[in-house]
DOKETI-294063 format. One line per 10 residues: number of its first residue (from 1); their letters; for each residue x, y, z of C-alpha. Coordinates in steps of 0.2 Angstrom, whole numbers. Example, Ala and Ser with C-alpha at 12.3 -4.5 7.8 and 13.67 -1.06 7.14 Angstrom:
<recs>
1	AS	62/-22/39; 68/-5/36;
</recs>
This chain:
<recs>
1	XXXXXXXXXX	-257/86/-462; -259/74/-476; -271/76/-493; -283/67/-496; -294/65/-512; -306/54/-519; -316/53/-532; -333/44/-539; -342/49/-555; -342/43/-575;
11	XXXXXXXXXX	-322/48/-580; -305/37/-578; -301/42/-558; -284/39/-560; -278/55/-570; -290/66/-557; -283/58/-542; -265/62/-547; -269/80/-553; -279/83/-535;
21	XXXXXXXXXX	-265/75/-527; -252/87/-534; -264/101/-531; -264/94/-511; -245/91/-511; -241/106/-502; -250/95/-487; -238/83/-486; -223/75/-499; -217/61/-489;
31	XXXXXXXXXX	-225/45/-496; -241/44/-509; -253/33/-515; -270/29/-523; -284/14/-522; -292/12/-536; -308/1/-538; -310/-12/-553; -319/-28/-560; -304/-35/-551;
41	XXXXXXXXXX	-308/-27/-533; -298/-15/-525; -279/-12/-532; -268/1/-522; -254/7/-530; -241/18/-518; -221/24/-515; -211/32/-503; -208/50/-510; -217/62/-520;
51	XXXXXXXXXX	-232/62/-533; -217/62/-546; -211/45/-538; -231/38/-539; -233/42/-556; -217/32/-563; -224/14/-557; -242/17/-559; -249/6/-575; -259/15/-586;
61	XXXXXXXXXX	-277/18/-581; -291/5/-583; -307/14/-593; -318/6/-581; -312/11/-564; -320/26/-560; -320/26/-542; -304/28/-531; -295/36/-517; -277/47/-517;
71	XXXXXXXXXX	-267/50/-502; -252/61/-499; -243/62/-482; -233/69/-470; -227/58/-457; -231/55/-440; -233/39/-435; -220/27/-444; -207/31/-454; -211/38/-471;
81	XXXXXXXXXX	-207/23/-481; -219/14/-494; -226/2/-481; -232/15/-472; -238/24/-484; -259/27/-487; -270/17/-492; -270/6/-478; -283/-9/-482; -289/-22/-469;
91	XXXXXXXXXX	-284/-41/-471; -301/-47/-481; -292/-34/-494; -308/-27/-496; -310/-11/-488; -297/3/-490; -295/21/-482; -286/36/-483; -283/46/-467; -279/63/-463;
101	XXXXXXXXXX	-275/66/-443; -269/56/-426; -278/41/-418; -272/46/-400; -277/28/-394; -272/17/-408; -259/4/-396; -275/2/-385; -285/-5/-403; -272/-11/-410;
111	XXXXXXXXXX	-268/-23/-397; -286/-29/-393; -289/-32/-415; -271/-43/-413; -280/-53/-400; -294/-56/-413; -283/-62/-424; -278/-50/-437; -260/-45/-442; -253/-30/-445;
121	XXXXXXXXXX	-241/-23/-458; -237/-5/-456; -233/5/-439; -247/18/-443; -260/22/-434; -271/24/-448; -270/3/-451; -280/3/-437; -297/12/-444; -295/0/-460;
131	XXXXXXXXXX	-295/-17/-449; -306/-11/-436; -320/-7/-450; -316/-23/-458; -316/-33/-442; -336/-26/-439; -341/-26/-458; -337/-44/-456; -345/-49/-439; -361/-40/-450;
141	XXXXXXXXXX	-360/-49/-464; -360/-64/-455; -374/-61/-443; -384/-48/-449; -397/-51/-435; -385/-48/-422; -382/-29/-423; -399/-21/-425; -399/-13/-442; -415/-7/-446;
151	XXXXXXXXXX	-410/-6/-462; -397/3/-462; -381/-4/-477; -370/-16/-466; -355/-5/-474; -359/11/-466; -364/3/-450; -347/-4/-449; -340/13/-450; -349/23/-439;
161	XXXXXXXXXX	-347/8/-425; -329/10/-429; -329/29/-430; -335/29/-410; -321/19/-405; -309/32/-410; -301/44/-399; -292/59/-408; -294/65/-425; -299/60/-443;
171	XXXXXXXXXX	-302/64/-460; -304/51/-471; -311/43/-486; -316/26/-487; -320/12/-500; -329/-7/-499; -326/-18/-515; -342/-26/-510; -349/-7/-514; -342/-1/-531;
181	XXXXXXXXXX	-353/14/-533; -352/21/-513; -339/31/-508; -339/37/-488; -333/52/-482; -330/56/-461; -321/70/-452; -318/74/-436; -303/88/-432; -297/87/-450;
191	XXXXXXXXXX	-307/95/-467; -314/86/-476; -326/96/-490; -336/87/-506; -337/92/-520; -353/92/-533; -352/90/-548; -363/85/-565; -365/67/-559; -346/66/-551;
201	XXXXXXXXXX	-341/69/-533; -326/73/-528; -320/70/-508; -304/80/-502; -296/88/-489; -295/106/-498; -303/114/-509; -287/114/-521; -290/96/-527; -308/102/-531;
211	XXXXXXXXXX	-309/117/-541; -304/113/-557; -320/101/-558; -332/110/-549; -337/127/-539; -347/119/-528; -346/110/-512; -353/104/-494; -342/106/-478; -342/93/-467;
221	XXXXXXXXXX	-343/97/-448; -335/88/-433; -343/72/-432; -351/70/-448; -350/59/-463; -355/56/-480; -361/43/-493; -359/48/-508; -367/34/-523; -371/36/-543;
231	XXXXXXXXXX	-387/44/-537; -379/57/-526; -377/57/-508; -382/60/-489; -374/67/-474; -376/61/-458; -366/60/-440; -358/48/-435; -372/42/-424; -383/41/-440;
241	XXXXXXXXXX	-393/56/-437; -397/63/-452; -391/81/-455; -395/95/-470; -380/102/-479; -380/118/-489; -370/115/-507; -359/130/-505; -348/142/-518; -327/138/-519;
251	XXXXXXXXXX	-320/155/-514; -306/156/-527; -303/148/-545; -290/138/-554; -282/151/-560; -278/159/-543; -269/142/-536; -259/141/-554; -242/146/-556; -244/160/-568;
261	XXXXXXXXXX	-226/160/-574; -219/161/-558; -204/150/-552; -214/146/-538; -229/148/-527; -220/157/-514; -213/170/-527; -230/172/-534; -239/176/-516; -226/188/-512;
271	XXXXXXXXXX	-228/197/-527; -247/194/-525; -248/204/-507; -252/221/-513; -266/214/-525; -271/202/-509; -270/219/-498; -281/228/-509; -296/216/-509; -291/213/-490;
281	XXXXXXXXXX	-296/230/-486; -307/232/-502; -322/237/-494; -319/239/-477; -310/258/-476; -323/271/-474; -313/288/-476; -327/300/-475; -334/292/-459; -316/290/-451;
291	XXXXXXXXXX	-320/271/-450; -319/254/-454; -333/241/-459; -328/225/-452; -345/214/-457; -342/199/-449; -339/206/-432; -352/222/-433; -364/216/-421; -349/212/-408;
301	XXXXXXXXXX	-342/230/-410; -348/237/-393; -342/222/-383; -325/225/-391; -326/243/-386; -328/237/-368; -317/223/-367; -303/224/-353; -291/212/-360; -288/206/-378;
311	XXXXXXXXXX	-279/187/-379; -270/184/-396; -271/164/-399; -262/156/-414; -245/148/-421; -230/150/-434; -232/166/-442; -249/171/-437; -242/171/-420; -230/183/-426;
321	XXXXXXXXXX	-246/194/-433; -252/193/-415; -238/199/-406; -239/214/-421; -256/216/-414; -251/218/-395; -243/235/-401; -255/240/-413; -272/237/-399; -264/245/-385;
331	XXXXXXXXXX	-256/259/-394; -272/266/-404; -286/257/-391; -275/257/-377; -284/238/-373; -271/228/-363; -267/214/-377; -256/200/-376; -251/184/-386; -251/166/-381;
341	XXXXXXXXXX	-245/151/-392; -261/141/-395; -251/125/-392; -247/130/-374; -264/139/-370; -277/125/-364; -263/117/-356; -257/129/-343; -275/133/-334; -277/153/-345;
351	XXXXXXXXXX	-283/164/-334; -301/171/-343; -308/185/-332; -326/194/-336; -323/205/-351; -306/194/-361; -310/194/-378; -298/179/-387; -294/184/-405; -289/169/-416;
361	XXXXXXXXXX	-278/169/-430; -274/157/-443; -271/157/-462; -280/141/-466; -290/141/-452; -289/123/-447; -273/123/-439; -277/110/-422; -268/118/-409; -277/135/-413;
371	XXXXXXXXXX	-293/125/-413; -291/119/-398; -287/136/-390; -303/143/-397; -313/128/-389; -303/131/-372; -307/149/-375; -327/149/-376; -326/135/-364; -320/148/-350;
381	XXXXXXXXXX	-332/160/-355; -322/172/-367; -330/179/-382; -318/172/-397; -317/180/-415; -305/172/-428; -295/180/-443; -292/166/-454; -290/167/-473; -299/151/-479;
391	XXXXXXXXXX	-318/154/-480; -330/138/-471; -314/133/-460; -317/123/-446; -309/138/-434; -321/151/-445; -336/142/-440; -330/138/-423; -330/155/-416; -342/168/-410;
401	XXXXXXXXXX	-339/180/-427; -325/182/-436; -315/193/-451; -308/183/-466; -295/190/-475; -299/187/-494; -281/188/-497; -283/173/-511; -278/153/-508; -261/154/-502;
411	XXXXXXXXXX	-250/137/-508; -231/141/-502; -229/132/-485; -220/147/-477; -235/159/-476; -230/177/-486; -248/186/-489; -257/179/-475; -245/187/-463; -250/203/-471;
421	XXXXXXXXXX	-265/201/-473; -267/196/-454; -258/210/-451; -268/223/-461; -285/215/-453; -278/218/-434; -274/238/-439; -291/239/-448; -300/232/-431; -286/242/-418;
431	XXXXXXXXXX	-290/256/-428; -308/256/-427; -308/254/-409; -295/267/-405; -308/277/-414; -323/272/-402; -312/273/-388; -303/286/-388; -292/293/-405; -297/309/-413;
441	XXXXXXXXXX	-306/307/-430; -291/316/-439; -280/303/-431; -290/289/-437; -292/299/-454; -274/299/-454; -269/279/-452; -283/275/-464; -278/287/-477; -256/281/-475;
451	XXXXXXXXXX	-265/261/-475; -272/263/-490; -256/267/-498; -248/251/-490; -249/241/-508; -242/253/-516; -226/255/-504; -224/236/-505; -224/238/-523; -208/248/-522;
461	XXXXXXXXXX	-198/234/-510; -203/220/-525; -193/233/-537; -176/228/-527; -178/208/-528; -164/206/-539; -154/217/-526; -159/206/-512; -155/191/-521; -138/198/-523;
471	XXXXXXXXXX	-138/201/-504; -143/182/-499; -129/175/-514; -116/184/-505; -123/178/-486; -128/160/-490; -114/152/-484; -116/160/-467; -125/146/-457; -131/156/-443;
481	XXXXXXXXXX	-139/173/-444; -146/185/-430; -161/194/-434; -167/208/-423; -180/223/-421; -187/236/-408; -205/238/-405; -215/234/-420; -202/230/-428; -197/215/-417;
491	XXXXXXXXXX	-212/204/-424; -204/206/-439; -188/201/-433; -194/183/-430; -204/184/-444; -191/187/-456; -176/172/-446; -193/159/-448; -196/161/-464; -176/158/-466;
501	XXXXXXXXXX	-175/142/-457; -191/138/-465; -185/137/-481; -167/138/-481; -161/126/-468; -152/139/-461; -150/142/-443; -159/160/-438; -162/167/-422; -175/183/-421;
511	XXXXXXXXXX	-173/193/-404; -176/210/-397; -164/222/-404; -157/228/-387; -158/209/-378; -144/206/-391; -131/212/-377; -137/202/-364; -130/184/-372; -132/182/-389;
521	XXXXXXXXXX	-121/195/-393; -107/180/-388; -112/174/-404; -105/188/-416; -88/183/-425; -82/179/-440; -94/190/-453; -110/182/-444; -125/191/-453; -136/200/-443;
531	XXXXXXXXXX	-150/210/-452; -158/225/-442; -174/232/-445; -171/250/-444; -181/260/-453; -185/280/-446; -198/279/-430; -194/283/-411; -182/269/-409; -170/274/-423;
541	XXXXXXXXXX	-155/282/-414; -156/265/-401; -155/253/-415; -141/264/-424; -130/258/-406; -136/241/-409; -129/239/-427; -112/247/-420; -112/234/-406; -111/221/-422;
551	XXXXXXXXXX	-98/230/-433; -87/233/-417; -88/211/-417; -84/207/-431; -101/204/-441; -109/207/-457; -123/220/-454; -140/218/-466; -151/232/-464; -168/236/-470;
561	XXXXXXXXXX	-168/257/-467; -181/269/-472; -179/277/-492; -167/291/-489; -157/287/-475; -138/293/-478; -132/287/-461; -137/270/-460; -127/270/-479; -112/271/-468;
571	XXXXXXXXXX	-111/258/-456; -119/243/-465; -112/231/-477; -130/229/-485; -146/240/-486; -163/237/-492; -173/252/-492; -192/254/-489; -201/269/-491; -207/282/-476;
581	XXXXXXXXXX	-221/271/-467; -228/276/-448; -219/265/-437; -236/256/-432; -241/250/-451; -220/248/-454; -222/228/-453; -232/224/-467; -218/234/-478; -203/230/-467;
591	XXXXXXXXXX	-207/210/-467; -207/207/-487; -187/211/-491; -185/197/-476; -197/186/-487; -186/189/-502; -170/185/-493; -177/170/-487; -185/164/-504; -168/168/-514;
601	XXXXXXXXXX	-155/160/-501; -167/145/-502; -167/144/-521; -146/149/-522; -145/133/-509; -155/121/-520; -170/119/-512; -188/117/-515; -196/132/-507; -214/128/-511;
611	XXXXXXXXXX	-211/109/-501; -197/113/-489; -192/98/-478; -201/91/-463; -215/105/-465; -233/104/-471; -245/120/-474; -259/114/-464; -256/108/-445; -269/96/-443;
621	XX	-259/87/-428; -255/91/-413;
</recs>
């Protein structure tokens, strides 16, 4: 979950590595640092803290070192101190990596490199790749003869022999002082993309750190790695097989990952989701033919038709999009559906029957644990479609077919548009089925025609952010909150008490609306805020006991109602109203009010929304 970035071409790298670093910080914040390559060998600069913290002590940029690497982390192993902080070098002080993922047996090589003699200074895991490659690079070096070159530079053989050894995951970038114009690249379970520019390279783990230099790139694949030198550069696995790369087209621009005036990303990519709805479904909504054109998965369209049992695999929010799509699929395609949490599902034996289709969801499409369920998936024989946002993700090329989301890059950790988006995708694809299996074509006509005007209802709900904001100021010194829904609705309930602790620290519960009674219902004292999703649908009169359950207690009732509603006027302390939506397509207008609490008691509390502590966007670790 760290970033990485490295950079080899004919400008200063220093200024480039700090901007892609900044660009990446949204990866990780803990600790930060650069190696940058001189007539002097390698000097590495790096601090606990943030990018701000690097820039204060770094000297100012030598003309002539145009070849570096940048690193900013989140913690895993070793405490996030400068120390520990990337990049790691070996003790010859000549090679230095920067490393994105978890070497699981790092004691086991540590230990046996100590008994060789070399030392140690950090408790990371990552120390070990940088001695390891500088242990063989010099048992090379000194006898040549020994290892069976063929040829092949001593540098990169010492890499891919250490690369072997590894168990676990990797992305990393790697420099030799002994080889000031080759910059190696390797990646296995964690991105890694190049890329090209007019005689500059430019190595990182997202494309963020990129675009601002070039639109072009290579994705490397599980496996692979790259040499990158003045005169441009080959990709080959890990074994030294050679392998063709396509140089492909970034997906989004600067301007799209820039602030734009906002406060913060977060506020920006709320704001964004009826324009990142719009060119979600762009395209894809066929009104005159009652249907939906879904390209990436056309050619699997009949076996969804047939499948039996539909499996939702993924984490965090998209997890919450998921359990939104359980209602949607077996509503309108009556297909028994369920939702796992990819970090327990190769782990507890998943019973796959003949005819499970595994449908796996995930903003960035690189999160590990869904990874990992994907490959336990397609291992037992299910067919496995991902919904992922970023385009050439590891997850989007490790499944059967798959829908992208085109909702734009998403910065804020706590994911806002992508939920949506994910969201709009799994009603597009339920819909289309419901229409093959067994809906009429004026029903279908009917939820396309009331989706399509999803962007514009969201519209509305971003008039009332100063209301909200008034809302969380009077709330924000509550330090637990219940949040709670009915059907649909309760995926948003969870939704909207993660984005809270996300973000605010606050302590936020999401239930069931009418599992309140059965225990957390103890909780209820003291003007405890409890915010209700209850907007008009089948469940209304149920959800109106709920909230009178509360008031009878002692709480402070937060309800999000549909526009128009005079009763619900009378028994809360707060409304927020959304307008008239079908109950099955409410959650992609009833989640963004709960987006805006969160986002404004996080601001009122004094905190940074776009970095909130302990959390990274991309899960790259298990």
């Amino acid at each position: 979950m760290c970033g990485i970035v490295a950079y080899l071409g004919k400008k200063m790298a220093q200024p480039i590595l700090i901007e892609g670093l900044k660009r990446l910080e949204y990866r990780g914040y803990d600790s930060a640092g650069v190696a940058l390559l001189g007539c002097d060998g390698i000097k590495i600069t790096k601090t606990k803290g943030r990018i701000s913290a690097l820039e204060q002590i770094l000297e100012k940029p030598e003309a002539n070192a145009v070849f570096g690497i940048g690193h900013t982390r989140w913690a895993t192993h070793g405490a996030p101190n400068t120390v520990n902080a990337h990049p790691h070098i070996d003790c010859t002080g000549k090679i230095a990596i920067a490393h994105n993922g978890i070497i699981e047996n790092y004691n086991t090589l540590k230990k046996w490199l100590k008994n060789e003699g070399i030392e140690f200074i950090t408790e990371t895991d990552s120390e070990v790749i940088a001695q390891m490659i500088g242990y063989f690079y010099a048992k090379v070096i000194a006898n040549p003869d020994d290892f069976g070159l063929n040829g092949q530079n001593k540098f990169e053989w010492a890499i891919q022999r250490t690369l072997r050894e590894l168990h676990g995951t990797f992305g990393l970038a790697i420099i030799c002082s002994d080889y000031p114009n080759m910059l190696i690249g390797a990646r296995k379970g964690s991105p890694l993309i190049l890329g090209v520019g007019d005689n500059e390279y430019i190595l990182a783990s997202d494309a963020a750190a990129i675009v601002e230099h070039t639109t072009s790139a290579i994705y490397l694949a599980d496996n692979e790695m790259v040499t990158i030198g003045s005169d441009g550069f080959r990709t080959t696995t890990i074994n030294n097989i050679a392998v063709t790369k396509d140089v492909e087209p970034i997906e989004f621009s600067l301007e799209q990952i820039e602030l734009g005036g906002f406060k913060h990303h977060m506020l920006k990519e709320i704001f964004e989701q009826p324009e990142a709805l719009g060119n979600c479904m762009g395209g894809r909504i066929d009104k005159q033919e009652h249907r939906i054109k879904l390209g990436g998965i056309e050619k699997y369209l009949r076996e969804l038709t047939r499948t039996k049992r539909l499996i939702f695999t993924a984490c965090g929010t998209a997890f919450h999009a998921g359990l939104v799509g359980e209602y949607l699929f077996e509503q309108l395609a009556r297909i028994p559906a369920e939702t796992e949490y990819a970090s327990e599902f190769r782990y507890r034996n998943p019973i796959i029957e003949d005819g499970t289709v595994v449908i796996s969801i995930s903003q960035s499409g690189e999160t590990l644990d869904t990874l990992a369920a994907v490959e336990e998936a397609k291992e037992r024989g299910a067919t496995v479609f991902g919904v992922v946002n970023v385009v050439g993700s590891t997850i989007a090329r490790a499944t059967d077919a798959g829908i992208y989301l085109h909702a734009g890059p998403e910065i804020g950790v706590a994911s806002t548009k992508a939920f949506t988006a994910q969201v709009a995708v799994l009603t597009m694809l339920a819909i289309e089925l419901g229409r093959r299996r067994l809906i009429s074509a004026e029903m279908a006509d009917k939820y396309l025609c009331e989706l399509s005007l999803i962007p514009e209802k969201i519209k509305k709900v971003l008039e009332q952010s100063d209301h909200i904001r008034e809302i969380a100021k009077a709330n924000i010194e509550k330090n637990n909150w219940l949040f709670l829904g009915r059907g649909v609705n309760y995926p948003v309930a969870l939704e909207g008490a993660l984005k809270l602790k996300e973000i605010s620290y606050i302590h936020a519960e999401g239930l069931p609306a009418a599992e309140m009674k059965h225990g957390p219902i103890a909780l209820i004292a003291d003007g405890m805020p409890a915010v209700f999703i209850a907007t008009s649908g089948a469940q209304y009169d149920k959800i109106m006991g709920n909230i009178s359950e509360v008031k009878a207690r002692g709480g402070k009732v937060i309800v999000v109602a549909t526009e128009g509603d005079q009763q619900i006027q009378k028994c809360a302390d707060h409304v927020i109203t959304i307008p008239d939506t079908p109950d099955l397509l409410q959650p992609m207008v009833a989640v963004v009010p709960l987006q805006l609490l969160a986002y404004h008691a996080a601001v009122l509390r004094g905190h940074d929304v776009d970095k909130p502590r302990n959390l990274a966007k991309s899960v790259t670790v298990e």
